[in-house]
N, C-alpha and C positions, 0 to 999 in steps of 0.2 A: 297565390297571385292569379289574378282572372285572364283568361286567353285574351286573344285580339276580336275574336268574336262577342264577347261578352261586354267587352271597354265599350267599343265602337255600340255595341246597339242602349247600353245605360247613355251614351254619348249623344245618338241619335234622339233616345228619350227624352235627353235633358233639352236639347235645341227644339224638338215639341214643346216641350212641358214652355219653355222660355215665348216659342212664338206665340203661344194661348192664354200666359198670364196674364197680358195686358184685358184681355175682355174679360178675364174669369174676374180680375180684380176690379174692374168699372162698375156702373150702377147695374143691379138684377136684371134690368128689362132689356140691356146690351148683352149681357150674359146669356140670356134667353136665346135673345136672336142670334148669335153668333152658333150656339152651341145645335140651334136649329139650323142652320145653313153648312156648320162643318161635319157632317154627316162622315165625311169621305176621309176625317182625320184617324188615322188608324190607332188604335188600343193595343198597350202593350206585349198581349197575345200577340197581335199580331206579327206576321215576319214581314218586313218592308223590306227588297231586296235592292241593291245601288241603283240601276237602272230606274224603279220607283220614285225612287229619293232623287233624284236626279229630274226628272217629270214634273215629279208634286213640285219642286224648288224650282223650275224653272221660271222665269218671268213671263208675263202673258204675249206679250209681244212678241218671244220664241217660241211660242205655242203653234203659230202657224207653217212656220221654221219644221220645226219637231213632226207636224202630222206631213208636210211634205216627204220630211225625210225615208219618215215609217214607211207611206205610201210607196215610193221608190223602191225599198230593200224588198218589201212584201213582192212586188212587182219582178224585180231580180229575183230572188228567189224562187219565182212563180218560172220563173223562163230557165236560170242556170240547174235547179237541185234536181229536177227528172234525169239531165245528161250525165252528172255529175252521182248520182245513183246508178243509172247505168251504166257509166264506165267502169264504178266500182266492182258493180254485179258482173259485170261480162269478167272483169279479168280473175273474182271468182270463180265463176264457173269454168274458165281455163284454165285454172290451173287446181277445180276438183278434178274434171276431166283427164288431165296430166298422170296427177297423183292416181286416180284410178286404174286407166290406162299400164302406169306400173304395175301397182298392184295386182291387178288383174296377169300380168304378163311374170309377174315373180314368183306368184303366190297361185293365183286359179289355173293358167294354164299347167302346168306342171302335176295339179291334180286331176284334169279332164284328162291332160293324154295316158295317167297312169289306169287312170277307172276306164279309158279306152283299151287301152294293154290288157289291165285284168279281165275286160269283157271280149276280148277277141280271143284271150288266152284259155277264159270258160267255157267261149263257144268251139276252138279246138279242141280242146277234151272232150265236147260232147260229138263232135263228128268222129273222131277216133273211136269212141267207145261202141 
């Protein structure tokens, strides 16, 4: 049985195939011109992803709807995603900081003060000697 990925894009194909037969099937010289102006009809290769499909299908009169839209999020985007990376990044860094912090206090001090000891305790032995 074929997934839902597979239904859906033979599905999508067939609704192409459906909206292009009317000129494939008219006289040659409609055929012609049609197939010169649909330049931008995508070939089964191709992957057309919902948002696409959603675009190409829109009506023209939502078209100007649609690049408002875009314009706007581009725009939000432009202004919220720096603070919103940086909020992220900071509370990274607070809490590598933290965890190092540990580390450092579980793990390396405990080795400084011992190679402290053994070096204090080297250089006692050489003042006695």
């Amino acid at each position: 049985m074929a997934d839902d990925d597979t239904v859906d894009l033979l599905r999508k194909a067939d609704a192409l195939i459906r909206r292009t037969r009317v000129f494939v099937a008219g006289s040659p010289t409609l055929a012609t011109e049609t197939a010169a102006t649909d330049d931008d009809l995508p070939v089964l290769t191709d992957i057309v992803t919902e948002h696409e499909a959603a675009l190409a299908t829109a009506p023209p009169h939502m078209q100007q709807h649609l690049d408002a839209l875009r314009e706007e999020l581009s725009r939000w985007l432009d202004e919220e995603l720096p603070q919103a990376v940086l909020k992220v990044t900071d509370g990274l860094a607070d809490q590598l900081m933290g965890e190092l912090t540990h580390q450092a206090e579980k793990n390396l001090l405990p080795r400084l003060i011992a190679r402290l000891d053994g070096s204090a305790a080297q250089s006692e032995i050489l003042k006695n000697s």
